[in-house]
C-alpha positions as CSV (number, residue, x, y, z in Angstrom):
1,X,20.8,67.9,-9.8
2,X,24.1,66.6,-9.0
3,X,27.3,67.9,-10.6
4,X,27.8,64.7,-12.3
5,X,26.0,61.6,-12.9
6,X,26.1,59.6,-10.0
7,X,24.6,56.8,-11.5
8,X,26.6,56.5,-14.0
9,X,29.7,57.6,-12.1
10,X,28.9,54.1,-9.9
11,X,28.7,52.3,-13.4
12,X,32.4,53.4,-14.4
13,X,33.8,51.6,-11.8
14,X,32.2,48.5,-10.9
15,X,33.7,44.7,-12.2
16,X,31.9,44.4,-14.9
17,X,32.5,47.8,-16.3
18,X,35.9,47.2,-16.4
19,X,36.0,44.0,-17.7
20,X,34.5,45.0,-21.0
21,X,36.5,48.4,-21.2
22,X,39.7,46.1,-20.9
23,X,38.5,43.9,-24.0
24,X,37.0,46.2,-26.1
25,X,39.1,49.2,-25.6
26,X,42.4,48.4,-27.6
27,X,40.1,47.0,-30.3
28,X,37.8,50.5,-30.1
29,X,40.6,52.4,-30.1
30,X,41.8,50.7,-33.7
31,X,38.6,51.0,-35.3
32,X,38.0,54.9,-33.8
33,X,41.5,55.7,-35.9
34,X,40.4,53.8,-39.1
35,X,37.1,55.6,-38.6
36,X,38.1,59.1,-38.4
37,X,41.3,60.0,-37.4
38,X,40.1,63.4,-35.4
39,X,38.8,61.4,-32.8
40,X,42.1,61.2,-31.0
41,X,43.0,64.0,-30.6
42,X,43.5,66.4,-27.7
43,X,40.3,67.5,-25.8
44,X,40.1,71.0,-26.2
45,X,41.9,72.3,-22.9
46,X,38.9,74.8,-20.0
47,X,40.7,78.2,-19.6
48,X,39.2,78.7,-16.8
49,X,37.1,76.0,-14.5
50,X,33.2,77.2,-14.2
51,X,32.3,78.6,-10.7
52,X,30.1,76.0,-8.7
53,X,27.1,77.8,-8.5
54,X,25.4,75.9,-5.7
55,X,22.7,72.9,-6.1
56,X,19.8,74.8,-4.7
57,X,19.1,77.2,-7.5
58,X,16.7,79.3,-6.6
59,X,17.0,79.3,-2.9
60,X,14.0,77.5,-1.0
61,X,13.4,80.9,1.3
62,X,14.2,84.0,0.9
63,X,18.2,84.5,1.2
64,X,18.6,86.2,4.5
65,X,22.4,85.1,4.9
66,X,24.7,85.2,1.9
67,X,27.6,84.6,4.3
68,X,28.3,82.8,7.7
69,X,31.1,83.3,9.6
70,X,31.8,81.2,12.8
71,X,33.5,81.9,15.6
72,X,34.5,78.5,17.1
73,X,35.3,78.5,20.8
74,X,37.3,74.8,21.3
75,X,37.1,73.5,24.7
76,X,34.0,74.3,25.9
77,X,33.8,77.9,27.6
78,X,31.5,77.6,30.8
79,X,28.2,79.3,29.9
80,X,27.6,79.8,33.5
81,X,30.6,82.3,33.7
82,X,29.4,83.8,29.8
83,X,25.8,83.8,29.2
84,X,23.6,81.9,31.7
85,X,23.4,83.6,34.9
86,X,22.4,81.7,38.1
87,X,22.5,83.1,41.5
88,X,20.4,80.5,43.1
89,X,24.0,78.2,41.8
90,X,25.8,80.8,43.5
91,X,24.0,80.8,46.9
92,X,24.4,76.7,46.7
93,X,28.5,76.9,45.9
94,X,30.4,74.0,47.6
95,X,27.2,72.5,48.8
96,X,26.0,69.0,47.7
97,X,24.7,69.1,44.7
98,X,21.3,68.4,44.2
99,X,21.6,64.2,43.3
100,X,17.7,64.3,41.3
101,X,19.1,66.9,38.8
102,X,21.9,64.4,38.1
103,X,20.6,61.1,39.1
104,X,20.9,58.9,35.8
105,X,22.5,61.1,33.3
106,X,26.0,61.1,31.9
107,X,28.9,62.8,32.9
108,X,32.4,62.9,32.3
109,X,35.3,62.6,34.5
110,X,32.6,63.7,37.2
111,X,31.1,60.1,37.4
112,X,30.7,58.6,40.3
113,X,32.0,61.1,42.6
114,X,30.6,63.4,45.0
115,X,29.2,66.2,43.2
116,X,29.6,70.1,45.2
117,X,28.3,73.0,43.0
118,X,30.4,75.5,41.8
119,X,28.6,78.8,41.9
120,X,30.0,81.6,39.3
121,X,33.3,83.3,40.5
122,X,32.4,86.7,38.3
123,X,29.5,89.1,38.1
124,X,27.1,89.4,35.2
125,X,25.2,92.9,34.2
126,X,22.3,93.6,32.0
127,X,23.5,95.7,28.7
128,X,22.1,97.6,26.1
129,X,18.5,98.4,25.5
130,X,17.3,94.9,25.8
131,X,19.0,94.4,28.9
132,X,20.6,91.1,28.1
133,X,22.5,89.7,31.4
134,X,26.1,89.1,30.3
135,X,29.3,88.5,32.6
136,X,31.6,91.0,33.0
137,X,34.3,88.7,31.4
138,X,33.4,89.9,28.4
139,X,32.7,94.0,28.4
140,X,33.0,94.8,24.6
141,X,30.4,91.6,24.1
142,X,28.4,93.1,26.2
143,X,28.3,96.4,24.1
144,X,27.0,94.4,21.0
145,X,24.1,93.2,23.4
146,X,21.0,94.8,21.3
147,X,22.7,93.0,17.9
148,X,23.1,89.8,19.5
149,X,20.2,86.4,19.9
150,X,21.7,85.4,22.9
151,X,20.3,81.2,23.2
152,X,20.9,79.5,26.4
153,X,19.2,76.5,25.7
154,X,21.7,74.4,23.8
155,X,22.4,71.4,23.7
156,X,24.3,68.1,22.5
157,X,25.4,64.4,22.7
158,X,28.5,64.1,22.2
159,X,30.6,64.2,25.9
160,X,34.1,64.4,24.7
161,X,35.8,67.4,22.9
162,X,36.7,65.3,19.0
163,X,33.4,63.5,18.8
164,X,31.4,67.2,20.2
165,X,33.2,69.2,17.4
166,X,32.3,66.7,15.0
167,X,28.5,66.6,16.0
168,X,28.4,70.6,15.9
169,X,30.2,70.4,12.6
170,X,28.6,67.9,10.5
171,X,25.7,66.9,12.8
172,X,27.4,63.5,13.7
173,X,30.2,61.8,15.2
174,X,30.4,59.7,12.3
175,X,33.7,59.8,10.3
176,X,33.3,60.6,7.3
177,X,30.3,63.0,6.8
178,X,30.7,66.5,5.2
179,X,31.2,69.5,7.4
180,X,28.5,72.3,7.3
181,X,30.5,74.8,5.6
182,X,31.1,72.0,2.8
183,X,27.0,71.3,3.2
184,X,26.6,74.9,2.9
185,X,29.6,75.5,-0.2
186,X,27.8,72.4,-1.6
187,X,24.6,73.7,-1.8
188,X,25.0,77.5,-2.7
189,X,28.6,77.9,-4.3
190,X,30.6,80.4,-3.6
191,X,30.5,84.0,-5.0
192,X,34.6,84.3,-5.7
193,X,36.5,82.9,-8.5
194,X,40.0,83.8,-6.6
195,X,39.0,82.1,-3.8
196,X,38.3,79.0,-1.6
197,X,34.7,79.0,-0.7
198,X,35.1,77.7,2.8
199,X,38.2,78.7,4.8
200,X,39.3,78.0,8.0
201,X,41.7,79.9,10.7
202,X,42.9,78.6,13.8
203,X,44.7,80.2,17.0
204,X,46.5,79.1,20.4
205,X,45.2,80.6,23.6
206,X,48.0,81.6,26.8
207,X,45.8,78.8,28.8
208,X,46.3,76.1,26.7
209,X,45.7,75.0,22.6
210,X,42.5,72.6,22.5
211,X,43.2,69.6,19.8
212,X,41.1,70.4,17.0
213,X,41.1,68.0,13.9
214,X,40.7,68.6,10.2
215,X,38.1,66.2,10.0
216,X,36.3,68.9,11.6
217,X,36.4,71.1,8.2
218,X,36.1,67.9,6.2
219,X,33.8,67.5,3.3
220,X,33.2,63.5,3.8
221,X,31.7,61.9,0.9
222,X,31.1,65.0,-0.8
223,X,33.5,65.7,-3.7
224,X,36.1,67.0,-2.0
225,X,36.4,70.9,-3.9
226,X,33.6,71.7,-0.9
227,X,36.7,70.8,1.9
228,X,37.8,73.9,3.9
229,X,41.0,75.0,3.5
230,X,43.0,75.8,6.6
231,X,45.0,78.9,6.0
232,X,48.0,79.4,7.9
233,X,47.5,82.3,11.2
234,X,51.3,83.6,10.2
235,X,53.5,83.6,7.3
236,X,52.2,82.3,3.9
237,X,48.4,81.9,4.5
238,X,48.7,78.8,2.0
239,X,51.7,76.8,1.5
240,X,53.0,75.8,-2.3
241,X,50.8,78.4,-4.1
242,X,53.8,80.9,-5.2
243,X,55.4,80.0,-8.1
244,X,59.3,78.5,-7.2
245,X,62.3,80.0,-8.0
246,X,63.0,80.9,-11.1
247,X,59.8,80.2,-12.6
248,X,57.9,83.5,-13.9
249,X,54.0,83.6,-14.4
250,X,53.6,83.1,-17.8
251,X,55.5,79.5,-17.8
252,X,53.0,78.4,-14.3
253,X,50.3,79.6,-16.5
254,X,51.7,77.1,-19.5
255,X,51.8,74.0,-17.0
256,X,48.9,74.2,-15.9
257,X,47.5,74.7,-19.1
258,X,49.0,71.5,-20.2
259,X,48.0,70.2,-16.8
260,X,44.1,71.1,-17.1
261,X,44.5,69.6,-20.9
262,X,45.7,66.0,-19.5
263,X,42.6,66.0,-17.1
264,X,40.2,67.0,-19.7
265,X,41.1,64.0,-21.8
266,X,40.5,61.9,-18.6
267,X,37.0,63.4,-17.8
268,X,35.8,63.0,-21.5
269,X,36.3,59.0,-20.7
270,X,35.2,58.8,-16.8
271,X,32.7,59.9,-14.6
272,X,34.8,61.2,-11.4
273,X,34.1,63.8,-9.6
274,X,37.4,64.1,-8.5
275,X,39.0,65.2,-12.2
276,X,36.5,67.9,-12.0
277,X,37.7,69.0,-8.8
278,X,41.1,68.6,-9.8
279,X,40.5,70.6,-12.9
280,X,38.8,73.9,-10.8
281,X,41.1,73.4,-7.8
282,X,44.6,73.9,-10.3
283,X,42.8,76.8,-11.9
284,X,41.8,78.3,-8.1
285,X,45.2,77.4,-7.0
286,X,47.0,79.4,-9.6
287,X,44.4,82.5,-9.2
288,X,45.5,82.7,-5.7
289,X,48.8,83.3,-6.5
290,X,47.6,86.5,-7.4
291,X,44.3,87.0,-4.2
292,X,46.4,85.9,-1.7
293,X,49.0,87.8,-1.0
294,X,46.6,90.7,-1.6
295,X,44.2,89.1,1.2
296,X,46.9,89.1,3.5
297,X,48.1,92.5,3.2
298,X,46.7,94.6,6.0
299,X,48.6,97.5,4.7
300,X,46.0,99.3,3.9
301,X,43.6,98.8,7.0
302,X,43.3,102.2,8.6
303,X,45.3,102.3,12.0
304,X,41.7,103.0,14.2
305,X,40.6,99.7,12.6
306,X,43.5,97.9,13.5
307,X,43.0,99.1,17.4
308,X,39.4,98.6,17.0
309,X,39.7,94.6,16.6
310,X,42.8,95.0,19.0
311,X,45.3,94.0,16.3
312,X,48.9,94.3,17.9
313,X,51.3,92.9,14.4
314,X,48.6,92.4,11.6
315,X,49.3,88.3,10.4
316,X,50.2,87.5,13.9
317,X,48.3,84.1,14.2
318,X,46.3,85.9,17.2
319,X,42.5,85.5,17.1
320,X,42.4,89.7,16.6
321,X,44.2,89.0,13.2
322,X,41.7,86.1,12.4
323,X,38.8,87.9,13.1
324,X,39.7,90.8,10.8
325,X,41.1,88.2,8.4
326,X,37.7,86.6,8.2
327,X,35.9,90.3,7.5
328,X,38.1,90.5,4.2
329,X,37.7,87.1,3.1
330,X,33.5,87.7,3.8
331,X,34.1,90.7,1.8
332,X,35.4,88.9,-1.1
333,X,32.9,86.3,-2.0
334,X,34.0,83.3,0.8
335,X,30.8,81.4,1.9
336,X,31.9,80.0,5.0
337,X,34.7,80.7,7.5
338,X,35.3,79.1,10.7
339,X,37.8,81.1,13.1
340,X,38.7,78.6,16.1
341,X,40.4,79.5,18.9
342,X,41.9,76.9,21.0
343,X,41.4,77.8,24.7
344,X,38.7,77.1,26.6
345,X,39.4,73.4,28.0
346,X,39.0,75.0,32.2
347,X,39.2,71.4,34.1
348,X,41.4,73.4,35.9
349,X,42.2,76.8,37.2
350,X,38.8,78.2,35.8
351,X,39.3,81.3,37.8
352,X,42.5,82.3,36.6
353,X,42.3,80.8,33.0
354,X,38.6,81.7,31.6
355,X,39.4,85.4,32.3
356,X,42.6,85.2,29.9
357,X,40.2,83.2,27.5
358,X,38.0,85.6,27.5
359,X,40.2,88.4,26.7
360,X,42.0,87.0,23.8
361,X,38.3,86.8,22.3
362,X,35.6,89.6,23.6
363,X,37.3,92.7,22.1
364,X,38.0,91.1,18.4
365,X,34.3,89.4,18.4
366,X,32.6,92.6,19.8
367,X,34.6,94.6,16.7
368,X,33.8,91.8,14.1
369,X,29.9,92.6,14.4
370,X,31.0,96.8,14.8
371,X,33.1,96.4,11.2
372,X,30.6,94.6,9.4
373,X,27.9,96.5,10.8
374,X,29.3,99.5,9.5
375,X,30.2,98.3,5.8
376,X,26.5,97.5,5.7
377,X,27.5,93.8,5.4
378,X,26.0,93.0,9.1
379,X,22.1,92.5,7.2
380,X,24.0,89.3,5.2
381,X,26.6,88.1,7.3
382,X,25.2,85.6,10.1
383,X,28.1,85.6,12.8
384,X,27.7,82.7,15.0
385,X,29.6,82.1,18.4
386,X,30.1,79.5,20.4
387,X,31.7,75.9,21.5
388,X,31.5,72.6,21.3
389,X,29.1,72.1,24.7
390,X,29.2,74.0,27.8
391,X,30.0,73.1,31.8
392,X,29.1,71.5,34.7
393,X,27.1,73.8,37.3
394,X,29.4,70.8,39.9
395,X,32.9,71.4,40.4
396,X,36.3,69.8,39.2
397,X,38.7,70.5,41.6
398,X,39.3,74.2,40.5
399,X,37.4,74.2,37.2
400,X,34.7,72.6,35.7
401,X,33.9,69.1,33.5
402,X,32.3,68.8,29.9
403,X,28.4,69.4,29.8
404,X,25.9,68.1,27.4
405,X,22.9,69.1,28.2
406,X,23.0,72.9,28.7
407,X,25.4,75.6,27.3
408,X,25.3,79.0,25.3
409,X,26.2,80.3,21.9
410,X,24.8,83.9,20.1
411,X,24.2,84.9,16.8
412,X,24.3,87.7,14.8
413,X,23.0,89.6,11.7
414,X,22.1,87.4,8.5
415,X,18.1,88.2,9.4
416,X,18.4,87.0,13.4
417,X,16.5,89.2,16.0
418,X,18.8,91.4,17.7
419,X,18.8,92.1,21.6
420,X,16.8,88.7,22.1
421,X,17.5,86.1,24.4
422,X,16.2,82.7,23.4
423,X,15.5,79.8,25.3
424,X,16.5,79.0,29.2
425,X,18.1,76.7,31.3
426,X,16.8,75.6,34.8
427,X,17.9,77.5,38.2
428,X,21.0,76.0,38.3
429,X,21.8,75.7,34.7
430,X,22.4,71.9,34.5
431,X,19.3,71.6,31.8
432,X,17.8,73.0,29.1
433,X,14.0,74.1,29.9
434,X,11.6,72.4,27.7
435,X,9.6,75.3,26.3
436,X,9.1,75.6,22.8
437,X,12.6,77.4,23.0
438,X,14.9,74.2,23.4
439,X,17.8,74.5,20.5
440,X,19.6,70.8,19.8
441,X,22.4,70.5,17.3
442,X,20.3,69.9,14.7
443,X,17.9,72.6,15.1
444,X,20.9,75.2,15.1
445,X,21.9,73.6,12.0
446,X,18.3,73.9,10.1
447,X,18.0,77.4,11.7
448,X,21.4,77.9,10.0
449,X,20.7,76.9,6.8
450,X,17.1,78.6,6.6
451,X,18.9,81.8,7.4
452,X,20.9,80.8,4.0
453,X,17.5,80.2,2.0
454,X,17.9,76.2,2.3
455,X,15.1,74.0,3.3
456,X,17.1,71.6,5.8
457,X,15.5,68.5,4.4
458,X,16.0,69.5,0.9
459,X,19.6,69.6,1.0
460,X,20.5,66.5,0.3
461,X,23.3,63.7,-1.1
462,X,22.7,60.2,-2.3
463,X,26.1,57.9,-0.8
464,X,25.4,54.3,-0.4
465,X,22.3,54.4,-1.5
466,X,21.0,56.7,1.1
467,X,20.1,60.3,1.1
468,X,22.0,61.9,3.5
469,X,21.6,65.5,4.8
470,X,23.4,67.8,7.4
471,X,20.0,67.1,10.1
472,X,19.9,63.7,9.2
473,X,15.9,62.7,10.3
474,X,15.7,65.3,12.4
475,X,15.8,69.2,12.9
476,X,13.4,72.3,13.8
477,X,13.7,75.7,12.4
478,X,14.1,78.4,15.1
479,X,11.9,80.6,13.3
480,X,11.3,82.8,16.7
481,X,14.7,84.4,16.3
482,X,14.2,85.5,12.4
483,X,13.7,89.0,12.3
């Protein structure tokens, strides 16, 4: 069931709808006062704005993830310098590359040149129990091998960075769809009252700051209380929430008293969704006066866990301070939060960039999955990492180009199999092997949401007369990484 009535939300605004309410209304209003006078008066003013409680109510599945918390690499980090080891690539580097793995299919700014592979410049080792073969860019990853789903067989179909973040994000390139945190905040609320259910945090890497849109966190044709809200990295998290100068608490509480009144008499006579959200969004934004600053203040982090992520200046805007950031808010009832750090775009320089990429990251992920491991919150938090699409296996002058077709991301907790490695790539890493173990967009997406309790093609919204979902037609649950 939808929050409102869509049908009759479509009736309040058509032609005809309008037409009468501009005839009769004056002459309603006249005979409501003769009638009984008590009918015009105030709507009684909400307190407090009810909590969305979700649309899928009970869950589909078993709940194995209350929380997800995404770690966005933008740009595109090279998963054959990450994940995907290949030493037959490295035995071929600056060689032709092989024209029938390439022969037809679409590249980037590669097309129509002449391709030579580029083998991987680092070295990879097997870690933990499981022995999961990881480069040595990333040491501390590495020590969180037997908690991580490694899945090398990713892939995409979007070729350029907007249009790819988009596709990972709301499962098209299409303007205008909702995100799958909003999909997600949609379907099972949020558990926090002082909160936003869906947050986003963003940081700059030393090797560049990847473009990333707030489309990306958009909720499309939802309503638009399920859009994430981009806190600021430094200084105030959220802009305008404190009360201005010289205004004290109680008289902010009296405006938007008045405030939440005014909209109440304007939901009692239309169908928007919108007036609802502005009703629970002036009541959350006035809460937060209060959860905010307390969110932000580290103070009381003990110093250990502050080296543990590698936090230099807690609030910093550094993806360490994001990361730690994003355990609180998981802590205090937030749904979904996307960390994005803006640094992985290696055209160029791959060699001497990717290795400062992966620094800003590895420790601060690594301690992410330690710190949530050890609050017990690991079993319901499903941490996922990873980019937009991967690399080419064929060099760009000194780095690499965009690839579609194969690249890695890992997951953790929220019921995922630990110290597994799922799916595979052929012996150069251009393509994803099909075996059973193939993961598209879509099939991350279903996994995703099964991992929540939500039944992919369940989760749905009428716009346009269509039902849309987050899969659209398509989608396979993963169900070989479920623990």
């Amino acid at each position: 069931m939808h929050p409102f009535d869509l049908h009759e939300y479509e009736l309040s605004i058509n032609r005809r709808t309008f037409l009468g309410r501009t005839a009769y209304g004056l002459g309603g209003l006249a005979l409501a006062c003769l009638l009984d006078p008590k009918l015009l008066r105030a709507a009684e003013t909400p307190q407090t704005a009810a909590r969305w409680k979700g649309i899928v109510q009970p869950t589909h599945f078993p709940m194995r993830a209350k929380r997800v918390i995404h770690l966005c690499m933008a740009g595109g980090p090279s998963h054959l310098e990450s994940f995907d080891y290949k030493p037959k690539l490295k035995e071929l580097h600056d060689k032709p590359f092989p024209e029938s793995f390439t022969r037809g299919q679409q590249l980037a700014q590669l097309q129509n040149t002449k391709l030579k592979a580029r083998g991987p410049f680092c070295e990879f080792r097997k870690r933990g129990r499981s022995g999961q073969e990881i480069s040595e860019l990333f040491p501390n990853i590495g020590g969180i091998a037997d908690d991580m789903c490694i899945i090398r067989s990713m892939h995409t179909e979007q070729i350029n960075h907007d249009p790819a973040h988009a596709f990972m994000n709301a499962g098209t390139q299409i303007k205008g769809r909702p995100s799958m945190g909003s999909w997600l905040l949609y379907g099972l609320g949020a558990e926090t009252d002082e909160l936003p259910g869906f947050v986003v945090l963003t940081s700059k890497g030393k090797s560049g700051a990847q473009p990333v849109s707030a489309r990306q966190w958009s909720a499309g044709f939802l309503p638009s209380r399920f859009e994430g809200i981009l806190f600021q990295s430094n200084g105030d998290a959220v802009h305008y929430v404190g009360n201005p100068e010289g205004i004290c608490q109680s008289t902010q509480r009296q405006v938007v008293e008045e405030i939440q009144r005014l909209n109440g008499l304007l939901a009692g006579e239309r169908a928007d969704p919108e007036i609802h959200t502005r009703i629970a969004q002036y009541e959350m934004a006035f809460r937060m006066q209060t959860s905010v600053p307390e969110l932000t203040d580290f103070s009381r982090e003990p110093q250990h866990l502050l080296e543990l992520y590698g936090v230099k200046h807690p609030g910093d805007g550094s993806f360490a301070s994001n990361c730690l950031m994003a355990r609180r808010l998981a802590e205090r009832g937030v749904r979904f939060i996307q960390v994005y750090h803006r640094a992985w775009d290696h055209h160029n320089e791959i060699e001497k960039d990717m290795p400062v990429s992966a620094r800003d990251v590895d420790q601060a992920s690594a301690a992410l999955i330690q710190d949530l491991k050890q609050r017990g919150m690991l079993d319901d938090t499903l941490v996922l990492w990873g980019g937009e699409f991967g690399r080419t296996p064929m060099g760009q002058g000194s780095g690499r180009d965009h690839h579609i077709l194969a690249f890695s991301v890992w997951m953790a907790g929220g019921g995922v199999q630990g110290g597994l490695t799922w799916g595979s790539t052929d012996e150069l890493g251009y393509r994803y092997v099909e075996d059973g173990q193939q993961m598209h967009v879509h099939d991350l997406h279903a996994t995703l949401l099964y991992l929540c309790g939500i039944d992919h093609t369940r989760l749905t919204y009428r716009f346009q007369g269509r039902d849309f979902r987050l899969t659209d037609v398509a989608g396979n649950i993963a169900k070989g990484i479920v623990a």
